[in-house]
N, C-alpha and C positions, 0 to 999 in steps of 0.2 A: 757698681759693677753688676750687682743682683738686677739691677732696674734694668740694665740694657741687655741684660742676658734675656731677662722674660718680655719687653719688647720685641726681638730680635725672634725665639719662637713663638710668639703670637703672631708677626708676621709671616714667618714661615707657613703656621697652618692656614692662617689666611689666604695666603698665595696658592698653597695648596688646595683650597676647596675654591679656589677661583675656579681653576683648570678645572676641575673636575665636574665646574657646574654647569647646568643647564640651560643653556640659552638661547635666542631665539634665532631663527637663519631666512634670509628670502634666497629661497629655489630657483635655477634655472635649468631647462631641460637641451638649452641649444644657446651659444651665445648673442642669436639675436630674437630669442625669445620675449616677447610682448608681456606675458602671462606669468607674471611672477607668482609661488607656491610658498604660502606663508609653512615653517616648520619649525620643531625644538633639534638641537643636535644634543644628542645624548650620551655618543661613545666613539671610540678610533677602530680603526683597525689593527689589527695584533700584528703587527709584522714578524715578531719573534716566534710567535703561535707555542703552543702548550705545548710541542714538542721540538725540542731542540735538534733534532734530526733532520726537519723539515726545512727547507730555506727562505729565507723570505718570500724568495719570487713565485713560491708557488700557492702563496696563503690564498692568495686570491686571483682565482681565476677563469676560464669560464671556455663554454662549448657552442665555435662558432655556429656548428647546423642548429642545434637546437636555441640559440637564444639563451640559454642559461647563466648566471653568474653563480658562484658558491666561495663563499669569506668567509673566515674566521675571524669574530668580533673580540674586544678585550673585554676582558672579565667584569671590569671596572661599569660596563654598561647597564641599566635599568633595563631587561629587557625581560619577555616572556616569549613562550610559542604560540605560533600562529601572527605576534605581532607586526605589524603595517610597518616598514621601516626603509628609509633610502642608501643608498652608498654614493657621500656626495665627496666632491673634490674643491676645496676650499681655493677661492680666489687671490688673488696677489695681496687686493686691496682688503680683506676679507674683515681685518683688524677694524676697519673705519666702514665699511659700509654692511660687512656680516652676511656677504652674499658667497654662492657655493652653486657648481654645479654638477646636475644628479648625472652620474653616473648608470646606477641601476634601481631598480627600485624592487622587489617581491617582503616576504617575510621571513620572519626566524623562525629555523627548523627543527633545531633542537637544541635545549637551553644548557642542557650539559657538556656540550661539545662547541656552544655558542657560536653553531654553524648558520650562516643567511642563505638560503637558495632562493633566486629570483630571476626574474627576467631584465633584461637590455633593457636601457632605455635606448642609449644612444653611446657606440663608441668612440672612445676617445681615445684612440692611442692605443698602444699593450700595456694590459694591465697587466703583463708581469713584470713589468716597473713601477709596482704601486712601494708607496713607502706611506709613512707617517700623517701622509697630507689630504688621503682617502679617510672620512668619518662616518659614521651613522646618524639620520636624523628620521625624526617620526614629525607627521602632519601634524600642524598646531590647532590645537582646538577653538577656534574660535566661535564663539556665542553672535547667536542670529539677534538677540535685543537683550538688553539692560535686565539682570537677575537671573536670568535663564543658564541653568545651569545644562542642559541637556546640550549631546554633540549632535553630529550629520548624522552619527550609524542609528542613535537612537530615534531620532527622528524617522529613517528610513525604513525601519523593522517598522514602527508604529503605524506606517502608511502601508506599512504590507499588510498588518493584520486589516485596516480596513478593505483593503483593497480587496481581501479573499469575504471579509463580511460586505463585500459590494456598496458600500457605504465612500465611493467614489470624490464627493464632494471633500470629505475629511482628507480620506488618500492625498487628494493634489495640495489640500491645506499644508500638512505634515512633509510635504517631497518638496513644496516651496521654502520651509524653514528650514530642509538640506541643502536647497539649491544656495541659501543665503551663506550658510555655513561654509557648502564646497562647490561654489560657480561653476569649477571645473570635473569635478566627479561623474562619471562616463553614468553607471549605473542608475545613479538619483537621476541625472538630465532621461535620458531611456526611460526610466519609468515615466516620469513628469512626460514626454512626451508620447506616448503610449495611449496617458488618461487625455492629454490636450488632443490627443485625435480622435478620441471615443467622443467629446464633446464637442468637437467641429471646428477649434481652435487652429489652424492647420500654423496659419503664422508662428503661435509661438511653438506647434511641435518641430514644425522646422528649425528653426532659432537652434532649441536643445537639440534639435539630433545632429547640428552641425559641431555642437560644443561636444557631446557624447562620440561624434564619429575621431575629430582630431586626437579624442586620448584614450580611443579605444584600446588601446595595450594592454590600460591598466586594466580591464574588467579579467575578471577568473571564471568565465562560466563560459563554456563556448558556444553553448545556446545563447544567454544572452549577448553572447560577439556575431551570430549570425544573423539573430533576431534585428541588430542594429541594420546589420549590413541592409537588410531589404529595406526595412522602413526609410532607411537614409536613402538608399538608391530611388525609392518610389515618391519621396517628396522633392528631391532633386528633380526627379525626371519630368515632375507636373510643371514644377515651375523654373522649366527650361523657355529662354526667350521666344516670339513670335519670329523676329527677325533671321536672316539666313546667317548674314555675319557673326553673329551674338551669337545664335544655338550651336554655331558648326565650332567659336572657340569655348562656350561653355559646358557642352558636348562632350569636348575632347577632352576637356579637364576633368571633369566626370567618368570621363572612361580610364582615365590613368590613375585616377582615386579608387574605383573600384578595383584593377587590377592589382594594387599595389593591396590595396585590405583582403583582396585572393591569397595570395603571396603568406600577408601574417598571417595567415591562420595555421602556418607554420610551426608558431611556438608554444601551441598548446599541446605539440606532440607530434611525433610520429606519423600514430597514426591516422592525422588530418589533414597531411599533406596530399596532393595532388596524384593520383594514379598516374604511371607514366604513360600506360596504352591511351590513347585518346577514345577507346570502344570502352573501358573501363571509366573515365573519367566522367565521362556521358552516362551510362549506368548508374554508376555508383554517386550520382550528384548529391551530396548533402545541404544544399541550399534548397528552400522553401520554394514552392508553386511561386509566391507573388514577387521573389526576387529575379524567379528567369522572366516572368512576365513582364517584370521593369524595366531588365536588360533585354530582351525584345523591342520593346517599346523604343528605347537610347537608341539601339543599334537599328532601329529602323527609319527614325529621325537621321541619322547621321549619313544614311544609304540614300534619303530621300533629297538630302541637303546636297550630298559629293553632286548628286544627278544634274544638278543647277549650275554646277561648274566645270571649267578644262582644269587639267594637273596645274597648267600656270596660272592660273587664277586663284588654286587651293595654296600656290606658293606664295601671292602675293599678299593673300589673308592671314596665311598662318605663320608664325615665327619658324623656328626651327625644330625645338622644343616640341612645338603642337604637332607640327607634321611625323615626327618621331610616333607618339601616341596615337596617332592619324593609322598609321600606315604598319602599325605593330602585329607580329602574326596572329591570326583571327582565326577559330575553326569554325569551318563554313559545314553546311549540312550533305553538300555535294562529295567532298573527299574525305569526311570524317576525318580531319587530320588538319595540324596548323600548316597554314599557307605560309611559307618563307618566301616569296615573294610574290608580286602578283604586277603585272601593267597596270601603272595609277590610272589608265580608263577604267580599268576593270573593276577595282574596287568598291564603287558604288553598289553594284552585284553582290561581291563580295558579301559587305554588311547587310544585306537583304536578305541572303542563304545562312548566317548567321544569324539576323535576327529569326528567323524560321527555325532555327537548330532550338533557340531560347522558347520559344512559343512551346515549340514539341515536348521538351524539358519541363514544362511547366504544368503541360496535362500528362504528361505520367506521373506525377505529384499527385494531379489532382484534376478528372478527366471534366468537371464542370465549371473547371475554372475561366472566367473570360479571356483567355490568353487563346481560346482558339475562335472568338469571334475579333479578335486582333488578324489574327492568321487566315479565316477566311475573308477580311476585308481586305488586304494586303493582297491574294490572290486576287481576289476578284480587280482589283488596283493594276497589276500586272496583267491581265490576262489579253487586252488586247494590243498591247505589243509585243508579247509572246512568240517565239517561232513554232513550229509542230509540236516538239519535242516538249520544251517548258510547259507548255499548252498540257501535253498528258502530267507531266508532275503537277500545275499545278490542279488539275482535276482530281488525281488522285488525294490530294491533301484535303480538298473541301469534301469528298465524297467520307473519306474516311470520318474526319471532325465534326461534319456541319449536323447529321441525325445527332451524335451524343452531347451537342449543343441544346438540341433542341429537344431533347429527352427533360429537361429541369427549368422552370420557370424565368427567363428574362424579362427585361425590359421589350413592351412591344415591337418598337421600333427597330430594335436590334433582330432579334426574331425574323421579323418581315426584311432584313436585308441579308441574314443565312439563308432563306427558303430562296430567294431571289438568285442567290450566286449560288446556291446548290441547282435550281433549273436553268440558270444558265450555261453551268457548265454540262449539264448532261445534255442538253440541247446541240451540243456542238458535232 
């Protein structure tokens, strides 16, 4: 009887430090997600919370405008503040394959109240029906080669210090043995691509800023969230197709990728959302000289392509989908204000007075930027089929641009083709 009594709690605490143990999970952020996220799960959710007062359904829950989630963790979890951790939703099958998906992802805010505040990933439902089956897990440390004990963060401070002692070479060494570690890590790819364009590498900077733009969310800096945006928009826009079919649908996917990364920059706060006045929004741009310049560029390509076609021809090219983002309201330079509709002739225009809005935007940034030898080639492009009217705007634009162009040293060639369309149009 002694024997089965002390089997019987040996098994017990067995059982018990089973549950309780640490183990390993693959992530998924969406369920037809490609991109599995190696992770440990570490802890549940309290659904009874520290305070018996409180109801379950409010342990966890969160603030549609701002993107926010805020849980209360159980006690029972290994956790510290500031730590990197998800709030995943365990699968049916979850026993046999240990798969789970994330819910939200930010960190732990305070270890006394073992409260998590974070951002969205993706919702799934109302989580004021979360119960038992919402857990905590943190990213799994995996080792870039055999004895290596170091993780991705340490790796990617180590590439920072070189990267400030300009010792560039080590930098990309070091952001490679992160990239091994975390494929998909917004930050590591960003930097990694940053140093691959300093060295002319353009393929694989692109590569990474495709991998850094899809899980831009995750990044915490919002400088580094805008810094992305241009560089992604500026290497997308170079290696947009020759062809009219190809550019005008990868174009438009690019235009609805950019609008949509407009949008998040929502949930870094308040105060980075979008001005309502449209004269405000245009002032107050918080995006860099070379990202209106890129968006110039797209939206000039896309004015230059509509021009090739009738509406039923852009019908027959584009799905549904495309023409949606196609035809999406656009502020053009003419009415300061978004166009809610416009005649599909019209719109080629359209994207040309808009691409011209971006150009402008890009020298009040920064008045020597090439974004106004973009803007007086484009006039001069226009100018002779122009009516009177257009004819004076567009003279005024090169008259304005073209001297503070040529105040600071270009490319000859360039040079010799402002002086060109700045005497042509005073000639007129």
């Amino acid at each position: 009887m002694g024997r089965r009594s002390l089997v019987l709690v040996i098994s017990f605490i067995c059982t018990a430090a089973l549950s309780a143990e640490v183990y390993p999970l693959t992530l998924y952020r969406s369920y037809n997600d490609m991109q599995a996220l190696p992770a440990l799960m570490i802890g549940k959710i309290n659904t009874k919370g520290s305070d018996n007062s409180i109801p379950p359904r409010q342990i966890l829950g969160y603030d549609v405008r701002m993107s926010v989630v805020s849980a209360a963790i159980d006690d029972a979890a290994q956790i510290y503040p500031g730590m990197k951790v998800y709030i995943v939703k365990r699968e049916r099958d979850h026993t046999r394959n240990r798969a789970a998906l994330i819910i939200a992802e930010g960190e732990i805010d305070s270890i006394s109240d073992t409260v998590f505040l974070g951002r969205m990933a993706k919702i799934r439902g109302q989580f004021s029906m979360v119960s038992r089956q919402h857990f905590v897990a943190i990213p799994q440390q995996v080792k870039s080669r055999e004895g290596d004990t170091k993780g991705a963060h340490d790796y990617f401070l180590e590439a920072e210090r070189h990267r400030h002692e300009r010792d560039f070479a080590r930098a990309a060494q070091k952001l490679q043995h992160a990239r091994e570690i975390e494929p998909n890590n917004p930050l590591v790819n960003l930097r990694y691509a940053e140093l691959a364009l300093r060295n002319g590498a353009d393929e694989r900077a692109r590569a990474a800023l495709k991998k850094a733009f899809s899980e831009r969310r995750r990044l915490e800096d919002v400088n580094d969230y805008l810094r992305l945006g241009a560089l992604y928009l500026t290497a997308e826009v170079v290696a947009l197709p020759s062809q009219n079919r190809e550019l005008l649908k990868a174009a438009t996917q690019l235009l609805g990728d950019m609008r949509q990364f407009e949008k998040d920059l929502g949930q870094y706060g308040k105060d980075l959302t979008p001005p309502k006045s449209s004269a405000m929004r245009i002032k107050g741009s918080r995006f860099s000289a070379d990202y209106h310049l890129s968006y110039g560029r797209l939206l000039r390509q896309i004015g230059a392509t509509l021009g090739e076609y009738s509406p039923e021809a852009i019908t027959r090219l584009l799905n549904y989908g495309e023409r949606d983002q196609l035809y999406a309201p656009i502020e053009t330079r003419v009415a300061r204000e978004r166009k809610l509709s416009l005649p599909r002739k019209e719109w080629d225009k359209a994207y040309v007075n808009a691409a011209i809005t971006h150009f402008e935007l890009a020298l009040r940034k920064d008045r020597h930027n090439e974004a106004a030898f973009e803007l007086i080639e484009l006039c001069d492009m226009l100018w002779d089929g122009a009516s009177a009217n257009d004819r004076q705007n567009l003279k005024e634009l090169v008259v304005k641009y073209a001297p503070q162009y040529l105040e600071s040293a270009h490319a000859d060639q360039r040079m010799a083709r402002v002086r060109r369309a700045l005497n042509k149009v005073n000639q007129a």
